[in-house]
MARLO-603528 format. One record per residue: residue number from 1; residue in three letters; x, y, z of N, C-alpha, C in turn. Coordinates in nm, 2 decimals. Layout:
// residues N
<n: NUM&res: ALA&npx: X&npy: Y&npz: Z&capx: X&capy: Y&capz: Z&cpx: X&cpy: Y&cpz: Z>
...
This chain:
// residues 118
<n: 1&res: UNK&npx: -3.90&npy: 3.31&npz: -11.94&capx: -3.94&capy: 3.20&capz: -11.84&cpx: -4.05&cpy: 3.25&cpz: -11.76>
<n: 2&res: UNK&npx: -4.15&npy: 3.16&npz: -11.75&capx: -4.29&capy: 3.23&capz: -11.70&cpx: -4.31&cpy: 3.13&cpz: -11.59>
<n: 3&res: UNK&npx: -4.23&npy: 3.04&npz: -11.54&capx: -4.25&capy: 2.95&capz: -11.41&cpx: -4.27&cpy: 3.04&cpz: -11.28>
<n: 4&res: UNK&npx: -4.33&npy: 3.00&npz: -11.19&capx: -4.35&capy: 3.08&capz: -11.07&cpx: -4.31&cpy: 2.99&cpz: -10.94>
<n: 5&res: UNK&npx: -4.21&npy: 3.10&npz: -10.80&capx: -4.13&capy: 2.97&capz: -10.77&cpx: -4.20&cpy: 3.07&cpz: -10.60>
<n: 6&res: UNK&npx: -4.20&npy: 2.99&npz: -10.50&capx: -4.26&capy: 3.08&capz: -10.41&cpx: -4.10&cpy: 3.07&cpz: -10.29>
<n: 7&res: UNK&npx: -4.04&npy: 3.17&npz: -10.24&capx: -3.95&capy: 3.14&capz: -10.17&cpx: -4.02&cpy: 3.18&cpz: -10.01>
<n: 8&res: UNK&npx: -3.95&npy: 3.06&npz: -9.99&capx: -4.03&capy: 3.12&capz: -9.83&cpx: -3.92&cpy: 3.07&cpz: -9.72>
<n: 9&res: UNK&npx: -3.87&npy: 3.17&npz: -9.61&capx: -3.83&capy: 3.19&capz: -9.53&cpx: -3.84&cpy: 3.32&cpz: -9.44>
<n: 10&res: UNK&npx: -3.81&npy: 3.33&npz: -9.28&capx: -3.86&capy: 3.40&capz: -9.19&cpx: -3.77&cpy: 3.51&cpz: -9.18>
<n: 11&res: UNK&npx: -3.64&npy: 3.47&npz: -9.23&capx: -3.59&capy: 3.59&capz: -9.26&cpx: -3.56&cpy: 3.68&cpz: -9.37>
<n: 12&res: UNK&npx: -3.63&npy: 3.79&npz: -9.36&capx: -3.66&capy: 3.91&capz: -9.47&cpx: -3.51&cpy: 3.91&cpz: -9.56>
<n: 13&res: UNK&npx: -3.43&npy: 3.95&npz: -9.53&capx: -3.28&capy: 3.96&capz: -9.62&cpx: -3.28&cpy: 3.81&cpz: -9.71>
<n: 14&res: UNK&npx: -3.30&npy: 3.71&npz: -9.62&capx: -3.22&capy: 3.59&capz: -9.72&cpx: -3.31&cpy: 3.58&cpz: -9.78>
<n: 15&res: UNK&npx: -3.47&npy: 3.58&npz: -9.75&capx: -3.55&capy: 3.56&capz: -9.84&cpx: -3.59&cpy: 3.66&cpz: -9.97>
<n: 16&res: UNK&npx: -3.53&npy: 3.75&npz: -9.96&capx: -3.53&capy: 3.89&capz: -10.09&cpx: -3.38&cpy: 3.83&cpz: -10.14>
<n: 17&res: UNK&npx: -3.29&npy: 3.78&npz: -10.12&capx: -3.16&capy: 3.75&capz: -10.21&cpx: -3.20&cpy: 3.65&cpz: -10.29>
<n: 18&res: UNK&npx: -3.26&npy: 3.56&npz: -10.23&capx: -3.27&capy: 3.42&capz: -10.31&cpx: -3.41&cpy: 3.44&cpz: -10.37>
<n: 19&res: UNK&npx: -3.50&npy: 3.53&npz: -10.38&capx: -3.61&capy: 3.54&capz: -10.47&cpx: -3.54&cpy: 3.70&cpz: -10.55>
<n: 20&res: UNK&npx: -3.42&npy: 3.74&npz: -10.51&capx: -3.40&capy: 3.79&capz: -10.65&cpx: -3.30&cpy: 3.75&cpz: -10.73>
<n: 21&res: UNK&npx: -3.25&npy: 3.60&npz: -10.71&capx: -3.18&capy: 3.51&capz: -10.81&cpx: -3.26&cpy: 3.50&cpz: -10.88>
<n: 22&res: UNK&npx: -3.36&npy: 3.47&npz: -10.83&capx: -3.51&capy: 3.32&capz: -10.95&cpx: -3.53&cpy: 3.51&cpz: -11.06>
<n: 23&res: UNK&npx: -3.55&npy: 3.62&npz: -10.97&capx: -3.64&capy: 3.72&capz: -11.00&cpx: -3.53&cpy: 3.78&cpz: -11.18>
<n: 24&res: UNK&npx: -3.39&npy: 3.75&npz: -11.12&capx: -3.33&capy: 3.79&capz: -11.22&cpx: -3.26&cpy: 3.71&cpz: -11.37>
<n: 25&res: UNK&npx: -3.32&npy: 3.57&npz: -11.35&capx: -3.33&capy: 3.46&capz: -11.43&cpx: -3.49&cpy: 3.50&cpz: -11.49>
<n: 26&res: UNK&npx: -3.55&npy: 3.57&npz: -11.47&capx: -3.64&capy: 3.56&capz: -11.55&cpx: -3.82&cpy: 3.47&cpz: -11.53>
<n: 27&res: UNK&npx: -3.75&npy: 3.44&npz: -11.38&capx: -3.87&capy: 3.39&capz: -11.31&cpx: -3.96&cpy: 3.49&cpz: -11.20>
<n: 28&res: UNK&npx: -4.07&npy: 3.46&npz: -11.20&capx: -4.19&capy: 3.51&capz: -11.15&cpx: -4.17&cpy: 3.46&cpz: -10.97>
<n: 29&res: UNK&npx: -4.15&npy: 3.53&npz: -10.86&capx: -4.15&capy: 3.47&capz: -10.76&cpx: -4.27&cpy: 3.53&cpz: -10.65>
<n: 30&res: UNK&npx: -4.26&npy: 3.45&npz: -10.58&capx: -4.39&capy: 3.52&capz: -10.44&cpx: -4.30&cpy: 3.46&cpz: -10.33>
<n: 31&res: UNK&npx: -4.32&npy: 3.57&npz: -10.23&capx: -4.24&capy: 3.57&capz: -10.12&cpx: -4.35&cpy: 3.51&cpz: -9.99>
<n: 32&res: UNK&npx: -4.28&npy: 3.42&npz: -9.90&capx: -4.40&capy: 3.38&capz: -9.80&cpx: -4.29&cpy: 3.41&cpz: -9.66>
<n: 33&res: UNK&npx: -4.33&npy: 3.43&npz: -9.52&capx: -4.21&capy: 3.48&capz: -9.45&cpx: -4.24&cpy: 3.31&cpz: -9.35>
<n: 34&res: UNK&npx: -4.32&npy: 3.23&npz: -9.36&capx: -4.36&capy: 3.15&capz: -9.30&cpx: -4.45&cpy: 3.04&cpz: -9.35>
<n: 35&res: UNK&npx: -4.48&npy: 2.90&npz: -9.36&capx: -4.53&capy: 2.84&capz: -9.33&cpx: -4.68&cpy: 2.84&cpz: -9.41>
<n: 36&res: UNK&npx: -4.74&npy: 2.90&npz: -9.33&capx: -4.87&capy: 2.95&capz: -9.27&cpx: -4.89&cpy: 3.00&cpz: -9.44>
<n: 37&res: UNK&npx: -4.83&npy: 3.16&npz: -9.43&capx: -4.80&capy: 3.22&capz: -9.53&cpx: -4.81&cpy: 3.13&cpz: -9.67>
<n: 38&res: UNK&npx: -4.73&npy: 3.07&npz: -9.68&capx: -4.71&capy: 2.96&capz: -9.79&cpx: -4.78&cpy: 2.92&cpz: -9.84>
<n: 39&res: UNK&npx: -4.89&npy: 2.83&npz: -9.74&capx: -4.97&capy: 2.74&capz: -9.78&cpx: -5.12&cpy: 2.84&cpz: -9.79>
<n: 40&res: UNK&npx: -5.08&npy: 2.98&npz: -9.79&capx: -5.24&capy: 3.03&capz: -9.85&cpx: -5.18&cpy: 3.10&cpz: -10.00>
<n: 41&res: UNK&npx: -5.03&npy: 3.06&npz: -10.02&capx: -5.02&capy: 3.12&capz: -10.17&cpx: -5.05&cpy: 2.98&cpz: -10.23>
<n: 42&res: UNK&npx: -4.98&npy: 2.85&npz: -10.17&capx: -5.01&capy: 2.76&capz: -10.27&cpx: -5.19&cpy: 2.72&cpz: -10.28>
<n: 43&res: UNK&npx: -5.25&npy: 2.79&npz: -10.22&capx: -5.38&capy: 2.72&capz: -10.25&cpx: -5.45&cpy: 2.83&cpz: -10.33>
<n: 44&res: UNK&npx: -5.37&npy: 2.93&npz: -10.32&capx: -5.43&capy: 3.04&capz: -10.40&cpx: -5.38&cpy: 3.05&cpz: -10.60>
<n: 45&res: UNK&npx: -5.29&npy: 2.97&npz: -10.59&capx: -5.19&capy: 3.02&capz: -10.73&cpx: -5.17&cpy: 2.85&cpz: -10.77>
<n: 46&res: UNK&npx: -5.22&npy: 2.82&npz: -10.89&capx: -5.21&capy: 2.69&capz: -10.92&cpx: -5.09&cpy: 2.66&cpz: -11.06>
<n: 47&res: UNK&npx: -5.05&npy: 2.80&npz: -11.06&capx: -4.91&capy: 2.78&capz: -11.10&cpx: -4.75&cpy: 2.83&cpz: -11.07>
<n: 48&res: UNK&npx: -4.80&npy: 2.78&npz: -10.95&capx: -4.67&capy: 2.78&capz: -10.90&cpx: -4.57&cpy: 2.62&cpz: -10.91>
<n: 49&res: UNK&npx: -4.42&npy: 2.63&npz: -10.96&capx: -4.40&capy: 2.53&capz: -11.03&cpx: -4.30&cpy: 2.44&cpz: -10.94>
<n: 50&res: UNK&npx: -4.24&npy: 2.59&npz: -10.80&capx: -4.16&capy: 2.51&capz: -10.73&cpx: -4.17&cpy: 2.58&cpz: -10.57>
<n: 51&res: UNK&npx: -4.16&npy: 2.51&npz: -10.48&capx: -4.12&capy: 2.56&capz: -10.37&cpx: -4.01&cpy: 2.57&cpz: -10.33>
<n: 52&res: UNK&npx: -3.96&npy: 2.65&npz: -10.29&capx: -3.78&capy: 2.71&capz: -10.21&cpx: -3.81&cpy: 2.73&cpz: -10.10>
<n: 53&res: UNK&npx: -3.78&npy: 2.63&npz: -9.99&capx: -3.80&capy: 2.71&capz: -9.92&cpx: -3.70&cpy: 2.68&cpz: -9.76>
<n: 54&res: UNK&npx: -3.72&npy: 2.71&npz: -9.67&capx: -3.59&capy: 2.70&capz: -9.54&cpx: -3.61&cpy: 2.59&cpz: -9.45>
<n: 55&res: UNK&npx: -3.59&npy: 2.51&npz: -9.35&capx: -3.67&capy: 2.44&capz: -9.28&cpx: -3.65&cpy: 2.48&cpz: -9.12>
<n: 56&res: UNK&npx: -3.60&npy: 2.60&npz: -9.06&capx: -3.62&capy: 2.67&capz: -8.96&cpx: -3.67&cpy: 2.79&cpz: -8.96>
<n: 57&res: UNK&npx: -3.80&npy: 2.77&npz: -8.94&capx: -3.90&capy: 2.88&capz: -8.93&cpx: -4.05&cpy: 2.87&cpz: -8.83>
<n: 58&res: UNK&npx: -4.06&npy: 2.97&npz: -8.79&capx: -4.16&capy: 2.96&capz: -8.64&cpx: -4.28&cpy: 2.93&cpz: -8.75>
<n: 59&res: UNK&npx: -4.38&npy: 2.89&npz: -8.68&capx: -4.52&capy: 2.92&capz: -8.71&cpx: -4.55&cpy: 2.74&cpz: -8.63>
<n: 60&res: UNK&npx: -4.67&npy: 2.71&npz: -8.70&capx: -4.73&capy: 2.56&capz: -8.67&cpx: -4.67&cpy: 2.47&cpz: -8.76>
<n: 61&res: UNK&npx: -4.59&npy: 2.51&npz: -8.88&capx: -4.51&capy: 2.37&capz: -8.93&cpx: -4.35&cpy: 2.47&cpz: -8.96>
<n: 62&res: UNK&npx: -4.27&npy: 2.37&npz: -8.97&capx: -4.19&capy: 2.43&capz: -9.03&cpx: -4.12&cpy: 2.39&cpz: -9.19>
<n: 63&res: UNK&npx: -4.01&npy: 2.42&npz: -9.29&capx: -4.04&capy: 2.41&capz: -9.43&cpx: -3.98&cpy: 2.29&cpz: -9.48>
<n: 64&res: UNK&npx: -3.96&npy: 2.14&npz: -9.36&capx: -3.97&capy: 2.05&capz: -9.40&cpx: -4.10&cpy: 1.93&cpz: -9.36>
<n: 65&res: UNK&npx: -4.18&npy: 2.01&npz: -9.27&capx: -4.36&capy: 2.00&capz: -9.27&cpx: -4.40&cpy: 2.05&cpz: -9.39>
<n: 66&res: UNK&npx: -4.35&npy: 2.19&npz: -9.47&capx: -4.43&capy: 2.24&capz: -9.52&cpx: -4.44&cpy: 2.15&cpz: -9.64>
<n: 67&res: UNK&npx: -4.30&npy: 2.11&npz: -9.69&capx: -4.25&capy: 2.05&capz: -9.83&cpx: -4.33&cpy: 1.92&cpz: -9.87>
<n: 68&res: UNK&npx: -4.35&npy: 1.82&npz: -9.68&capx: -4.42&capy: 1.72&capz: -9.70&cpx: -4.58&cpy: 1.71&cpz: -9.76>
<n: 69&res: UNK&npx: -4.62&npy: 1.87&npz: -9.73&capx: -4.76&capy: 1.92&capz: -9.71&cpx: -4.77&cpy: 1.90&cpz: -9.84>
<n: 70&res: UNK&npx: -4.67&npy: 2.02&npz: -9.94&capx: -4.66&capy: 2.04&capz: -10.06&cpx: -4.74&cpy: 1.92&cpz: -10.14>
<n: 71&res: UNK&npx: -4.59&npy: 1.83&npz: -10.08&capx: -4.59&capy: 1.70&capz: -10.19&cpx: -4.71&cpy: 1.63&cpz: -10.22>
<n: 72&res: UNK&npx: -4.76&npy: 1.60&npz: -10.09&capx: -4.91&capy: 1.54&capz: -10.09&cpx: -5.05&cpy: 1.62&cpz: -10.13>
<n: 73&res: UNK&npx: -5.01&npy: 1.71&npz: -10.12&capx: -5.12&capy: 1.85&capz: -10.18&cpx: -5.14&cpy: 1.87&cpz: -10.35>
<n: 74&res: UNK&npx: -5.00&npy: 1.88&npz: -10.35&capx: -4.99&capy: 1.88&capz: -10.49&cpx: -4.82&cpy: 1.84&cpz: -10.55>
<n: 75&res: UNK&npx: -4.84&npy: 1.75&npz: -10.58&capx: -4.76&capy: 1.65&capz: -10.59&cpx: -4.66&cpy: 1.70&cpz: -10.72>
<n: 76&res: UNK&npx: -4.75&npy: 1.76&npz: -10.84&capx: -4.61&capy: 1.81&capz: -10.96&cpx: -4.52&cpy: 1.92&cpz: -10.92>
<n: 77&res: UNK&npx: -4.52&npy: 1.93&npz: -10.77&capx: -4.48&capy: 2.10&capz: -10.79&cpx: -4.30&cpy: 2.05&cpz: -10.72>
<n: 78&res: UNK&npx: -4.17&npy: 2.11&npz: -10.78&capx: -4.08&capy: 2.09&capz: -10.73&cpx: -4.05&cpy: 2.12&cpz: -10.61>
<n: 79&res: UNK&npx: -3.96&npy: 2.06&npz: -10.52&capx: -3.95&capy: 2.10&capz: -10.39&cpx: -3.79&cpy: 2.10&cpz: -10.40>
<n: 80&res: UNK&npx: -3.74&npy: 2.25&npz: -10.32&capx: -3.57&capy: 2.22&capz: -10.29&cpx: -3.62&cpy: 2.28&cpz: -10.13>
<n: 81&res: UNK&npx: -3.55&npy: 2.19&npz: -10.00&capx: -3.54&capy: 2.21&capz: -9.89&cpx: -3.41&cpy: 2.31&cpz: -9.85>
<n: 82&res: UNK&npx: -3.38&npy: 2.39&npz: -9.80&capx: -3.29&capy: 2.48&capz: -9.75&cpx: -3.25&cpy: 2.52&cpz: -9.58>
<n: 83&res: UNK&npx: -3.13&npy: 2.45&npz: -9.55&capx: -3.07&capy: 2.51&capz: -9.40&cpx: -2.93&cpy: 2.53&cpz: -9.39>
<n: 84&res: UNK&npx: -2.90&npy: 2.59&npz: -9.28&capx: -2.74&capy: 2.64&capz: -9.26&cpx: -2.76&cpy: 2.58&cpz: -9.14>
<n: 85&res: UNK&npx: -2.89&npy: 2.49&npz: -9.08&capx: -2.85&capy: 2.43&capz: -8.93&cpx: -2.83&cpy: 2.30&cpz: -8.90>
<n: 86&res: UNK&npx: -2.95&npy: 2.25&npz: -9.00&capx: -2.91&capy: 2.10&capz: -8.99&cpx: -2.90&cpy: 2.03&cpz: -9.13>
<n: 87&res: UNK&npx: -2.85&npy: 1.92&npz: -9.07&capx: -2.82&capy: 1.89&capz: -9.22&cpx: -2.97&cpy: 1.72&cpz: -9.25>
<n: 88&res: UNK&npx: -3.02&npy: 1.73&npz: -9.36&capx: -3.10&capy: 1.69&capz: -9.41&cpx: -3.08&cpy: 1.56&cpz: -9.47>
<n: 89&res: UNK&npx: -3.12&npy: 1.41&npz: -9.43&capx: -3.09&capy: 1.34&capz: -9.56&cpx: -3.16&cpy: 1.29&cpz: -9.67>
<n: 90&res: UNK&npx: -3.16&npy: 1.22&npz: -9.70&capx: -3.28&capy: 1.16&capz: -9.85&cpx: -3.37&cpy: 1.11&cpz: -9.77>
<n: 91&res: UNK&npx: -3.33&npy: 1.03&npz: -9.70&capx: -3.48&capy: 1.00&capz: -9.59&cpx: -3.56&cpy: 1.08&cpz: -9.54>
<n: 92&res: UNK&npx: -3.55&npy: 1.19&npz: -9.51&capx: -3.63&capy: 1.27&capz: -9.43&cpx: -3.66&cpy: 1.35&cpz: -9.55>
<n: 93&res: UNK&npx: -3.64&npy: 1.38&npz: -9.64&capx: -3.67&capy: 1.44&capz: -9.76&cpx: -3.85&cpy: 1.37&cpz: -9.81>
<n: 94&res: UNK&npx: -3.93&npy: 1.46&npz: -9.87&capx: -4.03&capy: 1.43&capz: -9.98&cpx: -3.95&cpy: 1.36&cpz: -10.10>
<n: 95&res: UNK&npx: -4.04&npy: 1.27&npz: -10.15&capx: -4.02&capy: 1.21&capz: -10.28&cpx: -3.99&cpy: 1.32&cpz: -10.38>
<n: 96&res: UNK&npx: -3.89&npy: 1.32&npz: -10.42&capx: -3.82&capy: 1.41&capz: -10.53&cpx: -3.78&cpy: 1.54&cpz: -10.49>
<n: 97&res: UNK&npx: -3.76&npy: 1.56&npz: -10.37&capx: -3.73&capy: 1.70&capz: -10.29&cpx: -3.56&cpy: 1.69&cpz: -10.30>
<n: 98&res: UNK&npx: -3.51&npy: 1.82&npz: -10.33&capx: -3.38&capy: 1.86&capz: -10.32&cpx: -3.31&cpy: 1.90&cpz: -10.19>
<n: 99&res: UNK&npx: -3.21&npy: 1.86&npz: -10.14&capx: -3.19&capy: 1.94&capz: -10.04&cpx: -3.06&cpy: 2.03&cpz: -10.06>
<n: 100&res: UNK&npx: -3.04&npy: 2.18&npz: -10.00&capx: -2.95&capy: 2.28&capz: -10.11&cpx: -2.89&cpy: 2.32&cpz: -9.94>
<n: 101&res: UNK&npx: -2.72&npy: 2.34&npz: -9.90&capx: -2.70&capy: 2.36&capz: -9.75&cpx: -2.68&cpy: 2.48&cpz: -9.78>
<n: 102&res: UNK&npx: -2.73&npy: 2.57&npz: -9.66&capx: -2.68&capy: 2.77&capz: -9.66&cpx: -2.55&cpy: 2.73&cpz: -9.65>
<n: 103&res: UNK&npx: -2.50&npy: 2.82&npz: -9.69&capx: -2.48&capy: 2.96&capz: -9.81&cpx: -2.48&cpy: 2.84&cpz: -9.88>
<n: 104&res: UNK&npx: -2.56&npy: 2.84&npz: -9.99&capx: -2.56&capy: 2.81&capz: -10.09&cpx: -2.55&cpy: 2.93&cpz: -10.23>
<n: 105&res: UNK&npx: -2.46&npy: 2.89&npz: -10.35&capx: -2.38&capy: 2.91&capz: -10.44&cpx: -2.55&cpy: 2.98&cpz: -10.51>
<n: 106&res: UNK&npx: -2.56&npy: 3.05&npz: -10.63&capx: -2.68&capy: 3.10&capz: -10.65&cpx: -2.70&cpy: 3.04&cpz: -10.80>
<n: 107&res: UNK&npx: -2.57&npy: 2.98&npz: -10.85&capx: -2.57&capy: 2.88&capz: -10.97&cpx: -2.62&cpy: 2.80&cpz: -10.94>
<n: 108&res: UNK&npx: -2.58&npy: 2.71&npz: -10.82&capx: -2.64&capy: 2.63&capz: -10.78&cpx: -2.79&cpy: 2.63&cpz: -10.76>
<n: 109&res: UNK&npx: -2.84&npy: 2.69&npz: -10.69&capx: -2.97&capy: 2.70&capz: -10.70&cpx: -3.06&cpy: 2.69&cpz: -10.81>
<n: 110&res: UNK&npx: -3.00&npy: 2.78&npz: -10.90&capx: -3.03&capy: 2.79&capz: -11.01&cpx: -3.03&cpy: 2.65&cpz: -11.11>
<n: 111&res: UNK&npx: -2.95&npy: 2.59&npz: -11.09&capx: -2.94&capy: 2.44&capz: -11.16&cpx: -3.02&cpy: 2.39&cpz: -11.12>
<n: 112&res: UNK&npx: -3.07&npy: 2.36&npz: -11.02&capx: -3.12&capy: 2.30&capz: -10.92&cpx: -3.32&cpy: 2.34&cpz: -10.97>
<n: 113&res: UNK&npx: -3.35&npy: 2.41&npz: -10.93&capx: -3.44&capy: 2.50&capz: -11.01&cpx: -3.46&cpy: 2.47&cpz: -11.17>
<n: 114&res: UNK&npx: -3.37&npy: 2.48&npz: -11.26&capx: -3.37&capy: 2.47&capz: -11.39&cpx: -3.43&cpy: 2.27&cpz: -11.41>
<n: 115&res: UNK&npx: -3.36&npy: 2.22&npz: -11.34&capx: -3.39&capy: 2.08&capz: -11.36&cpx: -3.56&cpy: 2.04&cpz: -11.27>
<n: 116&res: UNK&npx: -3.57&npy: 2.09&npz: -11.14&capx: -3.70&capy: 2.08&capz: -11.13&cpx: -3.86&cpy: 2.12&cpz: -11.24>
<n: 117&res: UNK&npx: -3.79&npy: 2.25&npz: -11.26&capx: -3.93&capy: 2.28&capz: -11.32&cpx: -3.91&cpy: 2.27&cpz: -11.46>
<n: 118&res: UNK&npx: -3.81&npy: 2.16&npz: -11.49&capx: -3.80&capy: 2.14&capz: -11.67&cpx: -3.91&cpy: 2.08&cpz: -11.73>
Protein backbone atom coordinates (compact mmCIF):
# COMPACT_ATOMS: atom_id res chain seq x y z
CA UNK A 1 0.00 0.00 0.00
CA UNK A 2 1.69 3.15 -1.21
CA UNK A 3 -1.15 5.74 -0.12
CA UNK A 4 0.26 8.59 1.93
CA UNK A 5 -1.85 9.83 4.97
CA UNK A 6 -0.54 13.04 6.85
CA UNK A 7 -1.49 12.86 10.67
CA UNK A 8 -1.45 15.92 12.28
CA UNK A 9 -1.92 16.79 15.91
CA UNK A 10 -0.08 18.99 18.62
CA UNK A 11 0.45 16.41 20.67
CA UNK A 12 3.76 14.40 19.95
CA UNK A 13 2.70 10.87 21.65
CA UNK A 14 -0.81 10.66 20.15
CA UNK A 15 0.34 11.83 17.01
CA UNK A 16 3.42 9.03 16.66
CA UNK A 17 0.62 6.23 17.83
CA UNK A 18 -1.75 6.93 15.29
CA UNK A 19 0.81 7.51 12.37
CA UNK A 20 2.28 4.29 13.52
CA UNK A 21 -1.09 2.38 12.97
CA UNK A 22 -1.27 3.80 9.15
CA UNK A 23 2.87 3.24 9.41
CA UNK A 24 2.34 -0.48 10.22
CA UNK A 25 -0.53 -1.23 7.75
CA UNK A 26 1.84 -0.49 5.19
CA UNK A 27 1.13 3.18 4.65
CA UNK A 28 3.42 5.99 4.03
CA UNK A 29 2.69 8.78 6.69
CA UNK A 30 3.95 12.56 7.36
CA UNK A 31 3.61 13.95 10.67
CA UNK A 32 2.45 17.82 11.00
CA UNK A 33 2.24 19.02 14.92
CA UNK A 34 -0.11 21.86 13.71
CA UNK A 35 -2.16 23.39 11.23
CA UNK A 36 0.22 25.70 9.72
CA UNK A 37 2.57 22.65 9.51
CA UNK A 38 -0.02 20.81 7.50
CA UNK A 39 -0.96 23.00 5.01
CA UNK A 40 2.90 23.35 3.81
CA UNK A 41 2.90 19.43 3.55
CA UNK A 42 -0.27 19.49 1.64
CA UNK A 43 0.93 22.00 -0.82
CA UNK A 44 4.16 20.37 -1.01
CA UNK A 45 3.09 16.47 -1.67
CA UNK A 46 0.37 15.99 -4.22
CA UNK A 47 -0.04 12.57 -3.05
CA UNK A 48 -1.18 12.60 -0.11
CA UNK A 49 -4.54 10.55 -0.09
CA UNK A 50 -5.92 11.44 3.40
CA UNK A 51 -5.87 13.80 6.17
CA UNK A 52 -6.09 12.55 10.06
CA UNK A 53 -6.14 14.78 11.80
CA UNK A 54 -7.34 16.40 15.60
CA UNK A 55 -9.48 19.53 15.85
CA UNK A 56 -7.82 21.07 19.17
CA UNK A 57 -4.73 22.54 18.21
CA UNK A 58 -3.07 26.09 18.65
CA UNK A 59 -1.82 27.86 15.70
CA UNK A 60 -4.19 30.26 13.27
CA UNK A 61 -6.70 27.44 12.32
CA UNK A 62 -7.55 24.60 14.06
CA UNK A 63 -8.12 20.74 12.37
CA UNK A 64 -11.63 21.33 11.69
CA UNK A 65 -10.54 24.83 9.76
CA UNK A 66 -7.86 22.83 8.49
CA UNK A 67 -10.21 19.86 7.04
CA UNK A 68 -12.54 22.66 5.52
CA UNK A 69 -9.23 24.24 3.91
CA UNK A 70 -8.43 20.68 2.69
CA UNK A 71 -11.68 20.05 1.16
CA UNK A 72 -11.85 23.18 -0.97
CA UNK A 73 -8.09 23.04 -1.85
CA UNK A 74 -8.19 19.87 -2.90
CA UNK A 75 -11.14 18.23 -2.85
CA UNK A 76 -10.18 14.12 -3.66
CA UNK A 77 -8.20 13.93 -0.60
CA UNK A 78 -10.03 11.97 2.41
CA UNK A 79 -10.67 13.71 5.49
CA UNK A 80 -11.27 11.85 9.11
CA UNK A 81 -11.77 14.72 11.89
CA UNK A 82 -10.47 13.56 15.42
CA UNK A 83 -11.35 14.78 19.32
CA UNK A 84 -11.70 13.50 22.91
CA UNK A 85 -13.35 17.18 23.52
CA UNK A 86 -16.01 17.87 21.64
CA UNK A 87 -18.11 16.14 19.95
CA UNK A 88 -18.70 16.88 16.11
CA UNK A 89 -21.77 16.55 13.94
CA UNK A 90 -22.38 15.91 10.12
CA UNK A 91 -23.14 19.52 9.93
CA UNK A 92 -20.14 21.03 10.93
CA UNK A 93 -18.19 18.38 9.14
CA UNK A 94 -16.61 18.95 5.27
CA UNK A 95 -18.49 17.12 2.57
CA UNK A 96 -17.45 13.52 2.99
CA UNK A 97 -15.35 14.10 6.15
CA UNK A 98 -15.32 11.32 8.87
CA UNK A 99 -15.64 12.10 12.28
CA UNK A 100 -13.52 9.25 14.67
CA UNK A 101 -14.15 10.24 18.92
CA UNK A 102 -10.58 9.86 21.12
CA UNK A 103 -9.67 7.00 22.20
CA UNK A 104 -10.47 5.75 19.23
CA UNK A 105 -10.17 1.72 18.52
CA UNK A 106 -6.98 1.50 15.85
CA UNK A 107 -9.30 -1.01 13.74
CA UNK A 108 -11.32 1.42 13.54
CA UNK A 109 -9.39 3.94 12.16
CA UNK A 110 -8.06 1.77 10.06
CA UNK A 111 -11.56 0.84 8.40
CA UNK A 112 -12.20 4.16 8.23
CA UNK A 113 -8.97 4.92 6.28
CA UNK A 114 -9.31 1.71 4.09
CA UNK A 115 -12.75 3.00 2.75
CA UNK A 116 -11.55 6.60 2.23
CA UNK A 117 -8.65 6.12 0.14
CA UNK A 118 -10.31 3.00 -1.75
Amino acid sequence: MSHVILVVDDEPLIRMDAAQIFRDEGYRVLEAADATQAMEFLERHNDIKLLFTDVDMPGLMNGLQLAEEARRRWPPIGLVVVSGRCDITAETLPAGAVFLAKPYLSEVALQITEQLTA
